[in-house]
C-alpha positions in Angstrom: 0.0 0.0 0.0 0.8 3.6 -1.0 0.7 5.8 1.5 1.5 9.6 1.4 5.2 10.8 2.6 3.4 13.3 5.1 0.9 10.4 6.5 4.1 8.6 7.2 5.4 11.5 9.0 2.6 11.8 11.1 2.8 8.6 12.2 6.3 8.8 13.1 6.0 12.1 14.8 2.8 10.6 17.0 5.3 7.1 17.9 7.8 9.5 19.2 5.4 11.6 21.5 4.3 8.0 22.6 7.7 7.2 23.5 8.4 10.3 25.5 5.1 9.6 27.3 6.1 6.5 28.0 9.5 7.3 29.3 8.0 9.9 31.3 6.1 7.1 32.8 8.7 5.0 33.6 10.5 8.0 35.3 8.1 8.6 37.1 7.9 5.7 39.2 12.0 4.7 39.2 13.1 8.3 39.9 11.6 10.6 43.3 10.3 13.7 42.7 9.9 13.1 38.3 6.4 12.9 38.2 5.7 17.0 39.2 4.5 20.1 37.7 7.8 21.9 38.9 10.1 19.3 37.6 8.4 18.9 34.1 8.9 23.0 33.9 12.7 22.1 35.1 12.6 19.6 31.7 11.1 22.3 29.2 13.2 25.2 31.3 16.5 22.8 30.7 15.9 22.1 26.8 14.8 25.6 26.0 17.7 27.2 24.2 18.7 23.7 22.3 14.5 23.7 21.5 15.5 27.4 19.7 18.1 25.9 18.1 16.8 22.5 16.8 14.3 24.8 14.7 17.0 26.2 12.6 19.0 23.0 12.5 15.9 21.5 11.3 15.5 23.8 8.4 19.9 23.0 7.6 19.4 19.2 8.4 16.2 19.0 5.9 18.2 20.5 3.1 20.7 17.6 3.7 23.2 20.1 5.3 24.6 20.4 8.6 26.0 23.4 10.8 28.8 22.8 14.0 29.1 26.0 14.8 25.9 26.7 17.0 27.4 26.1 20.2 30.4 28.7 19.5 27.9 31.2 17.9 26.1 30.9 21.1 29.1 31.8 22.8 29.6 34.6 21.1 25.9 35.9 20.5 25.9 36.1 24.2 29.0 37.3 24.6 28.6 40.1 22.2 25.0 40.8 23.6 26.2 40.9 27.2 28.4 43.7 25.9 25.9 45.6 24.2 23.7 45.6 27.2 26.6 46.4 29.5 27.2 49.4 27.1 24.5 50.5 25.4 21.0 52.7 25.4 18.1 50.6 26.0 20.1 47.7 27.6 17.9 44.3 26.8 16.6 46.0 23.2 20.2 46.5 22.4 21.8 43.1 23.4 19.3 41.2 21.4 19.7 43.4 18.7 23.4 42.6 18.5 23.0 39.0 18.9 20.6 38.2 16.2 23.0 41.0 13.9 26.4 38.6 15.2 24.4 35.4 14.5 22.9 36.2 11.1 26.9 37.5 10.4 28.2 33.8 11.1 24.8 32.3 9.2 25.9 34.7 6.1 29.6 33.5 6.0 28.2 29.8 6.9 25.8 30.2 3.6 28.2 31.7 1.4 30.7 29.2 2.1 28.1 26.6 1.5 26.2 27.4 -1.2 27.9 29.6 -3.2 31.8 28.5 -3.0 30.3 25.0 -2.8 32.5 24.1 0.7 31.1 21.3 1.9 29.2 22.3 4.9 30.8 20.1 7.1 34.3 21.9 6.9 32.7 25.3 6.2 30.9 25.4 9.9 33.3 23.1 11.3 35.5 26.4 10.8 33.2 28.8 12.2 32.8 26.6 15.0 36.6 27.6 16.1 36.1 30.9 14.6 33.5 31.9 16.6 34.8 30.4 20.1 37.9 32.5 19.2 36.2 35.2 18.5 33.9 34.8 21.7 37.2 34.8 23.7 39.1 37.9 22.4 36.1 40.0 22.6 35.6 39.4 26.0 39.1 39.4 26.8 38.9 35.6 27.8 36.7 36.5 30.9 33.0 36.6 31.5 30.7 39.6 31.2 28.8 40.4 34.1 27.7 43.2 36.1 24.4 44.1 33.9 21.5 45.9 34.4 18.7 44.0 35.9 16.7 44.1 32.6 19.2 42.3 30.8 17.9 39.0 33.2 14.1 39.3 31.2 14.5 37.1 28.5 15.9 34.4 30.4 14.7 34.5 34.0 11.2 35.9 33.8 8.0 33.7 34.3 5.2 34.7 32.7 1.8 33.1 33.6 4.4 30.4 36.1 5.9 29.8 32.8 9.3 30.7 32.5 10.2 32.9 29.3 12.4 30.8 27.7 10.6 27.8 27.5 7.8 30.5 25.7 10.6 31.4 23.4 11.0 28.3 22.2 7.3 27.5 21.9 6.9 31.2 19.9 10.4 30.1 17.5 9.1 26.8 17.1 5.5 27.2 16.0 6.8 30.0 13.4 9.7 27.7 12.1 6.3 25.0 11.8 4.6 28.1 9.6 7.4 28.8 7.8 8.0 25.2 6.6 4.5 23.7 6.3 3.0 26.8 4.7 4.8 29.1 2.6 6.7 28.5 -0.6 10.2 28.7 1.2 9.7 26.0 3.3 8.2 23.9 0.1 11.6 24.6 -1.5 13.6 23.2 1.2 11.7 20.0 1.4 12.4 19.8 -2.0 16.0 20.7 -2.1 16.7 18.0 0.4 14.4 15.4 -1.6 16.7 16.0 -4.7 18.3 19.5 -5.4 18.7 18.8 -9.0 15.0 18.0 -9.5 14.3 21.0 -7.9 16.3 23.3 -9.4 15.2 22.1 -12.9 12.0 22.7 -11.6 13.1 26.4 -11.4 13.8 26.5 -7.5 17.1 28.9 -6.8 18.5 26.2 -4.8 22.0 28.0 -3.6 19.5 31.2 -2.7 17.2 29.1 -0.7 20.0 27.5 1.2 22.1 30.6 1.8 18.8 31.8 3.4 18.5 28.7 5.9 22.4 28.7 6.6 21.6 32.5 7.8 18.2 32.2 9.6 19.8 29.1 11.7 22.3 31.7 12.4 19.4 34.3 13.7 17.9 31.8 15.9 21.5 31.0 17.1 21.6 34.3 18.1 18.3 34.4 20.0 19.7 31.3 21.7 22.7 32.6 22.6 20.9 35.6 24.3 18.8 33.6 26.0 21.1 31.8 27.6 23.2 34.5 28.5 20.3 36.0 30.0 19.5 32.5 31.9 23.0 32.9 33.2 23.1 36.5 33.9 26.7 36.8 32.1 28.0 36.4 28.9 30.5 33.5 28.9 32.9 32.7 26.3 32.6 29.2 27.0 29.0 28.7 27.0 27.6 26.3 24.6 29.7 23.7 25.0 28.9 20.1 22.6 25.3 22.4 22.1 26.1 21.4 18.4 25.6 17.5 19.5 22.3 18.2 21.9 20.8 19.9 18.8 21.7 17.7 16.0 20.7 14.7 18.6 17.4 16.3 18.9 16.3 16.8 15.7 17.7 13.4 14.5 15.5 11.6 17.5 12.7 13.4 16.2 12.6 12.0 13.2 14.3 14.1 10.2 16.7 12.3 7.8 20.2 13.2 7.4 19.8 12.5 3.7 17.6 15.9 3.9 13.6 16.3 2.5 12.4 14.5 5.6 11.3 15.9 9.3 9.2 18.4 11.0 9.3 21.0 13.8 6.6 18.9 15.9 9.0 16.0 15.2 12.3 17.7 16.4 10.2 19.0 19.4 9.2 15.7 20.5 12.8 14.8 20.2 14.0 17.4 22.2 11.6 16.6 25.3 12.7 13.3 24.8 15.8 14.0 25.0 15.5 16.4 28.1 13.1 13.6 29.8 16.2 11.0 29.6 18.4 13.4 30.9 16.1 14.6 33.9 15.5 11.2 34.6 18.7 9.5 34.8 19.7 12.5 37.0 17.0 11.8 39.2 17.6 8.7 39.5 21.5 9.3 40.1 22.7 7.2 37.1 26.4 8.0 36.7 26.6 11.0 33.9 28.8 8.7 32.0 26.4 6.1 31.8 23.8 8.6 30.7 26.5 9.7 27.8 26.0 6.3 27.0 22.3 6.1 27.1 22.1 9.3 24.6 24.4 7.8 22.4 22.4 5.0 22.2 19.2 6.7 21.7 21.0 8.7 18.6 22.5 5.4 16.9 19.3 3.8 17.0 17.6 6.7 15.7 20.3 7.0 12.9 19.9 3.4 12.0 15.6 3.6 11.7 16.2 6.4 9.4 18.7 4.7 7.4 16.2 1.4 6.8 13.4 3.6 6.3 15.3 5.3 3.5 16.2 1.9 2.4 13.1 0.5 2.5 11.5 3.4 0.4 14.1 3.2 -2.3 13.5 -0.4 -3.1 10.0 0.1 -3.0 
């Protein structure tokens, strides 16, 4: 039987929300204290920033792509942001404003390296990733950047209706990244660059533009990320955003989107990233020795890897 691409994706994005349910279930009664309304804000609090940043990944990973460098560009975004704020007129206005400017900046060398020179983009962020965490240390002199105003704490320390702001962040970044790809022509272009860029651009699709544009909008949402966090920490530190590049990758592979490209969704990579942040909660709670739970993500990605690779098997012989 036939059945639609998007029916299939349904199906797999609905399995995966089972799965975290029923993780969440298994928590609850091996680990004290899982099974709360405080704790499960703890989880969405914890995977807020990588949430930001699975949305862009997701739009990279779908085009068959892939971008390192979000963990240094966070560094930098808030580094960069914290000194905005610490400097400038309108304190919380002006650091965002200079972190989504330093993001984009790394997303436009990151697309023009990648689509235009034709740099793989493995090597091509691979190099921003060190560029970046350089940059993120001679800015800021190799030291963190504190002492800001009070307002500069909003974004990642307010709670808003007992929610806390960055968790609605990431709800407000991921339901327009699901807009942007589900509904407008843009997104249709990058499912169909990732299906099979030639087909697409015979079918008169400007395929480098299209991916310049989601190597620089994964940049912007780094930069909101990196703010966030900053905020969240109340300091921008050079070495923030450590391995982020493996949470977010991990996340939206869990939740379902091919590394070939043309396959996944945003309600896919955020079931992937609560899953994620469930395991993680959990084993903590249940004081499983962080190594082992190294082990237990990397377990959770191979598998995940390996479904998408006989799925994609599976529908080329058929």
């Amino acid at each position: 039987m036939n059945v639609p691409r998007m029916t299939w994706q349904r199906v797999a994005d609905s399995m995966l929300a089972l799965a975290t349910v029923v993780e969440a279930t298994v928590f609850a009664f091996i680990a004290p204290g899982f099974f709360s309304l405080d704790n499960a804000v703890n989880v969405l609090l914890s995977v807020a920033v990588t949430g930001i940043l699975a949305v862009g990944m997701t739009a990279v990973i779908l085009t068959a792509g892939i971008d390192l460098s979000v963990g240094s560009v966070v560094a930098l975004t808030g580094v960069t942001g914290a000194m905005a704020a610490a400097h400038g007129f309108m304190p919380a206005t002006m650091a965002l404003l200079v972190a989504v400017l330093v993001g984009t900046a790394t997303g436009v060398v990151n697309g023009t390296l990648t689509a235009y020179l034709e740099v793989p983009a493995f090597i091509s962020t691979l190099a921003m990733l060190t560029i970046a965490r350089g940059l993120a240390f001679i800015v800021s002199g190799g030291r963190s950047i504190g002492d800001l105003p009070s307002s500069f704490g909003a974004l990642g320390r307010s709670v808003i209706a007992g929610i806390p702001a960055p968790v609605l962040v990431m709800a407000a970044v991921m339901l327009a990244g699901s807009f942007v790809l589900r509904r407008t022509v843009f997104g249709r272009h990058i499912y169909a660059i990732g299906g099979n860029t030639e087909a697409a651009w015979l079918a008169g699709v400007n395929t480098k533009r299209v991916i310049w544009w989601v190597y620089v909008l994964n940049g912007a949402l780094a930069g909101i990320g990196g703010l966030t966090l900053a905020s969240r920490l109340g300091a921008g530190v050079p070495n923030a955003g450590q391995q982020y590049e493996l949470d977010v990758i991990a996340a939206v592979v869990v939740g379902g989107a091919s590394l070939f490209g043309g396959r996944g969704t945003i309600a896919g990579t955020l079931w992937g990233t609560v899953f994620i942040g469930v395991l993680t909660n959990g084993l903590n709670l249940a004081n499983v020795d962080p190594y082992v739970q190294k082990i237990a993500l990397g377990v959770v990605i191979v598998l995940a890897v390996v479904g998408d690779e006989i799925s994609r098997r599976k529908r080329s012989a058929g």
